[in-house]
C-alpha positions in Angstrom: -8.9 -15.7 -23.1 -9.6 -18.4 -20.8 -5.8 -18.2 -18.9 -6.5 -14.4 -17.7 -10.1 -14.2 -17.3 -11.7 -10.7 -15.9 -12.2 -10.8 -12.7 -15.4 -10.4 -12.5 -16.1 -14.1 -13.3 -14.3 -15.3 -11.0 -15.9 -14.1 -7.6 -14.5 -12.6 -4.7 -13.5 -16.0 -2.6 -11.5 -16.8 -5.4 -10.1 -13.0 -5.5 -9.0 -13.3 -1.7 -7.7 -17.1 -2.1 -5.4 -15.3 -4.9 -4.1 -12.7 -2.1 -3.7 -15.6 0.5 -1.4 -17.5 -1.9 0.5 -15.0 -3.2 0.9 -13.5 0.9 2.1 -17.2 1.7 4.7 -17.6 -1.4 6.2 -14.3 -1.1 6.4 -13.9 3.0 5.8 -17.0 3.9 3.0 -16.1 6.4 -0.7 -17.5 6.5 -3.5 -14.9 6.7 -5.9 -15.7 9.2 -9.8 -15.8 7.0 -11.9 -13.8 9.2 -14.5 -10.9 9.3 -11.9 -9.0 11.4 -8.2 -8.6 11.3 -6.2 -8.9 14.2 -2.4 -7.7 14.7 -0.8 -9.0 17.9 0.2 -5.6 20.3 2.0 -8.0 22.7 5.5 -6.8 21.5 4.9 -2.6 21.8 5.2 -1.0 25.0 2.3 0.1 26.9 3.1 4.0 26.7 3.1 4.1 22.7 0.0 5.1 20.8 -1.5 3.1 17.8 -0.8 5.4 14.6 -3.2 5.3 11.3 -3.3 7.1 8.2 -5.5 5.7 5.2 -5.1 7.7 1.7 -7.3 6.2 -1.1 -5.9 6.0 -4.8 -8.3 5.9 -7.2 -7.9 5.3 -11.2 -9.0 8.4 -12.6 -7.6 11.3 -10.3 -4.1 9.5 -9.1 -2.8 6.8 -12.0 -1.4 8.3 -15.0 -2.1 5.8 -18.3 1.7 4.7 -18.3 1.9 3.5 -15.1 1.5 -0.4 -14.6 -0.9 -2.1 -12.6 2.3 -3.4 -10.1 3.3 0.2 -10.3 -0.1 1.1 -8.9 0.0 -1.4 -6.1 3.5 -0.3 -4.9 2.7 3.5 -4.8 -1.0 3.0 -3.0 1.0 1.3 0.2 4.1 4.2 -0.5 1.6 7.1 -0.4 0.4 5.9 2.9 3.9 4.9 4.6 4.7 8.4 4.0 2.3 10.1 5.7 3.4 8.0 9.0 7.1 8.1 8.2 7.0 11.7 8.3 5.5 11.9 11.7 8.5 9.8 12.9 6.0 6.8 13.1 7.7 3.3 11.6 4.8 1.5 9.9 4.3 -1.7 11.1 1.5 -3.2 9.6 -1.3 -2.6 6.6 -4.9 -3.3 6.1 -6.3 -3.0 2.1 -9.9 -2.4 0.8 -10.0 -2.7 -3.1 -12.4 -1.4 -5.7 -12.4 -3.4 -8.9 -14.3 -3.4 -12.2 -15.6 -6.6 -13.0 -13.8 -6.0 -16.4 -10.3 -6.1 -14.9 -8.4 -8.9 -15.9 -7.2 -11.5 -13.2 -3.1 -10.8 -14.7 -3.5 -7.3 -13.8 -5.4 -7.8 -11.0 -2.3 -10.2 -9.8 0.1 -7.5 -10.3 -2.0 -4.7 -8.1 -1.4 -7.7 -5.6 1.9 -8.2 -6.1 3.4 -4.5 -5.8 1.3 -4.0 -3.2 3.4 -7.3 -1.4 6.5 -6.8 -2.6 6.3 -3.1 -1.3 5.1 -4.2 2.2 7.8 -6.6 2.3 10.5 -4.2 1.2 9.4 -1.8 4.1 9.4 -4.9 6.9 5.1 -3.8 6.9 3.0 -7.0 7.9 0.3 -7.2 5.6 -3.0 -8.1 7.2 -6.0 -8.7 5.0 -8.7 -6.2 3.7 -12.1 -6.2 1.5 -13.0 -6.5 -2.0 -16.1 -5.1 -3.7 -17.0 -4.4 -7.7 -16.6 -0.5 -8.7 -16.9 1.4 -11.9 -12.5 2.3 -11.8 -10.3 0.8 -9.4 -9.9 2.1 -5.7 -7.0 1.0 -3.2 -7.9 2.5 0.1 -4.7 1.1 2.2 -4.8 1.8 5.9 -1.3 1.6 7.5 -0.4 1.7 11.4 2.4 1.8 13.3 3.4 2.9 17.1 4.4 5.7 18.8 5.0 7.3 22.1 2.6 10.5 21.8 4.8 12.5 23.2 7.6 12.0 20.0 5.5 12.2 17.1 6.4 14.6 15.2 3.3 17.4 14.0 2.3 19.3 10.8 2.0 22.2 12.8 5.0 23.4 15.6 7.7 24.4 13.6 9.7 27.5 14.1 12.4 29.5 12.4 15.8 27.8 13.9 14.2 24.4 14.3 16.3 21.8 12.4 15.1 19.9 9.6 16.1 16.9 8.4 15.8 14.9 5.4 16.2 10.8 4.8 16.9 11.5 1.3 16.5 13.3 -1.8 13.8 15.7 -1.9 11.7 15.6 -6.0 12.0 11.7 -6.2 8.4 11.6 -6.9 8.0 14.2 -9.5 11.6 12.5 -11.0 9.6 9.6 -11.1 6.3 10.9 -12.8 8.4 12.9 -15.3 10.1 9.3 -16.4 7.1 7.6 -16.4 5.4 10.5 -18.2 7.7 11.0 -21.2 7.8 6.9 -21.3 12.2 7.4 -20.4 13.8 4.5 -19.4 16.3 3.7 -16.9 18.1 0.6 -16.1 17.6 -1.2 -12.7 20.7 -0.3 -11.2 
């Protein structure tokens, strides 16, 4: 098919011109083409730490068959919010290495690019540029920052009978999720 061609024709300058445009019609915002990223600190407060967490998703162990490739792009930047939101860090930005097969076609490829936008714009999370290289299955290995003053992150380890707890929302939304997915239910939008 010469309209969705596999990616692996059509080189990785092309591949990162496709992020650019699709950064600049969905935010709005021009990526600066570089062999470094850089995030302005200007606006944080000189007592807060910089924050990181990078989880890698690849194909085989963490996508089930029935999830879509836009599906896939939204939870790689989800799994790693989480791990900063629960340390009371608010992600503010995200840098994205991806592993692609040559084989993958540029649709799909699109879509991995899209969720992963549309997810970074639903969470207010500046998205900042990355690397691309050819793998055997494909690999998102987001890393997402944010700031916090050392003293009020909030640790694994610490907690003690009588401590409160509390939760920004239902607790099984993601095995809810898997379960729909799984047994191919559907549910309206609403």
């Amino acid at each position: 098919m010469k309209n969705n061609p596999q990616i692996g024709n059509l080189g990785e300058f092309r591949l990162i011109k496709l992020i650019e445009d699709l950064v600049s019609k969905k935010t709005g915002k021009t990526l600066l083409r570089d062999d470094s990223f850089f995030y302005s600190l200007r606006d944080q407060e000189s007592e807060n730490d910089l924050i990181l967490n990078s989880d890698m998703l690849v194909s085989s162990t963490d996508i089930p068959p029935q999830m879509s490739y836009y599906q896939t792009g939204r939870k790689s930047v989800i799994m790693n919010m989480s791990d900063l939101i629960v340390k009371g860090v608010k992600p503010r930005g995200i840098i994205i290495s991806l592993g692609l097969p040559k084989e993958l076609k540029k649709d799909d490829y699109s879509k991995i690019i899209e969720g992963i936008i549309d997810c970074c714009m639903n969470f207010n999370l500046d998205y900042i540029g990355g690397d691309i290289n050819e793998t055997k299955e494909i690999i998102i290995n987001p890393t997402i920052f944010g700031f916090k003053s050392p003293s009020a992150i909030i640790f694994r380890k610490g907690m003690n009978p009588g401590d409160i707890l509390i939760a920004n929302n239902r607790f099984g939304l993601t095995g809810v999720g898997f379960d729909l997915l799984l047994n191919k239910i559907h549910q309206s939008a609403d």
